[in-house]
Wavefront OBJ file of the C-alpha trace (Angstrom):
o trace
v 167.020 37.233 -8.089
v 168.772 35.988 -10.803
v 169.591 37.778 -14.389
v 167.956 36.148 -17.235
v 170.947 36.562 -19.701
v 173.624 35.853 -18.104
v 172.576 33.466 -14.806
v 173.996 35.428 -12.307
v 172.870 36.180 -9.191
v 171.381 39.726 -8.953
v 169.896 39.494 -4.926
v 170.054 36.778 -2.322
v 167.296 36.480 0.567
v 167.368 34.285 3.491
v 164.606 32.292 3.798
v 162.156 32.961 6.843
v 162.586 31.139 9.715
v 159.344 28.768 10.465
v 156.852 30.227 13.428
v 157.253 28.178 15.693
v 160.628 27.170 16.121
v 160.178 25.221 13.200
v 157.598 22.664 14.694
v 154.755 21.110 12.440
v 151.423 21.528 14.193
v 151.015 17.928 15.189
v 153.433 18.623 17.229
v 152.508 21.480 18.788
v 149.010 20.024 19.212
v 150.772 16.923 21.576
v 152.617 19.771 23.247
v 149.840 21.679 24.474
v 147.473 18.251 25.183
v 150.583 16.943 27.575
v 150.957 21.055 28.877
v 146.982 20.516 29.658
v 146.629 16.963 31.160
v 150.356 18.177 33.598
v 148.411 21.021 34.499
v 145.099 19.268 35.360
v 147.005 16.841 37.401
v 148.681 19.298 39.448
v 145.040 20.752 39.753
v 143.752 17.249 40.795
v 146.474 17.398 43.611
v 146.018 20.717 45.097
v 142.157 19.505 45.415
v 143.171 16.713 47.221
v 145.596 18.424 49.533
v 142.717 21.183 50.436
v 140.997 18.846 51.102
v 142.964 16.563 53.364
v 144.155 19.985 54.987
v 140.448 20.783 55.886
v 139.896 17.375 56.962
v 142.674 17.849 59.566
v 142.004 21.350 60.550
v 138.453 19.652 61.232
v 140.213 17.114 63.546
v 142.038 19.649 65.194
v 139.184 22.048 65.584
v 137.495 18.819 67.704
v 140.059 17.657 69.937
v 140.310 21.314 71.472
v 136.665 22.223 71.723
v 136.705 18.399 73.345
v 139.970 19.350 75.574
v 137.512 22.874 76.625
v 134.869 20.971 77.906
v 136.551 18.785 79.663
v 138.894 21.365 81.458
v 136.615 24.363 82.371
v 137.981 27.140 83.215
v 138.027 28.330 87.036
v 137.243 31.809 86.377
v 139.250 34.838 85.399
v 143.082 34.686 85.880
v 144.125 36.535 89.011
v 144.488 40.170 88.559
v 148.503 41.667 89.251
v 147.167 43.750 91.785
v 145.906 40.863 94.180
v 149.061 39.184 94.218
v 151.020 41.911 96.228
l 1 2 3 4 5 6 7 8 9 10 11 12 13 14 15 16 17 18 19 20 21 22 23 24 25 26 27 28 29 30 31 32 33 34 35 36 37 38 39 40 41 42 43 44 45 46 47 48 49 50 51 52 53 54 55 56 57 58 59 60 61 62 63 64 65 66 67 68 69 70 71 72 73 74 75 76 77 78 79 80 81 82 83 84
């Protein structure tokens, strides 16, 4: 505030600070657009990688049900009692 008569300063108050840090909200539109498309390519990867993990799981599931068929077992394992 300032006096009318003689020019002096009465009160001084500090401007507020900007929300935002001070960022226009271009700016903060871009941020959150690159925040979104980072985020939606990380998604995109996990996909894949579930994926591919199923797909190997899969493969693995395979080879030992293929492994069990072609070993049979010979029966039950020998007790501890029989062996004395």
């Amino acid at each position: 505030m300032l006096d009318a008569s003689t020019g002096a300063v009465l009160s001084h108050r500090k401007a507020k600070q900007p929300i935002a840090g001070g960022k226009d909200f271009d700016s903060l539109l871009k941020g959150l657009d690159e925040e979104k498309s980072r985020a939606e390519d990380i998604f995109q990867r996990e996909v894949s990688a579930l994926k591919d993990r199923d797909r190997i799981l899969e493969e693995k599931f395979r080879e030992a049900l293929r492994r069990a068929e072609e070993d049979p077992d010979e029966g039950p394992p020998p007790r501890p009692f029989d062996l004395d």
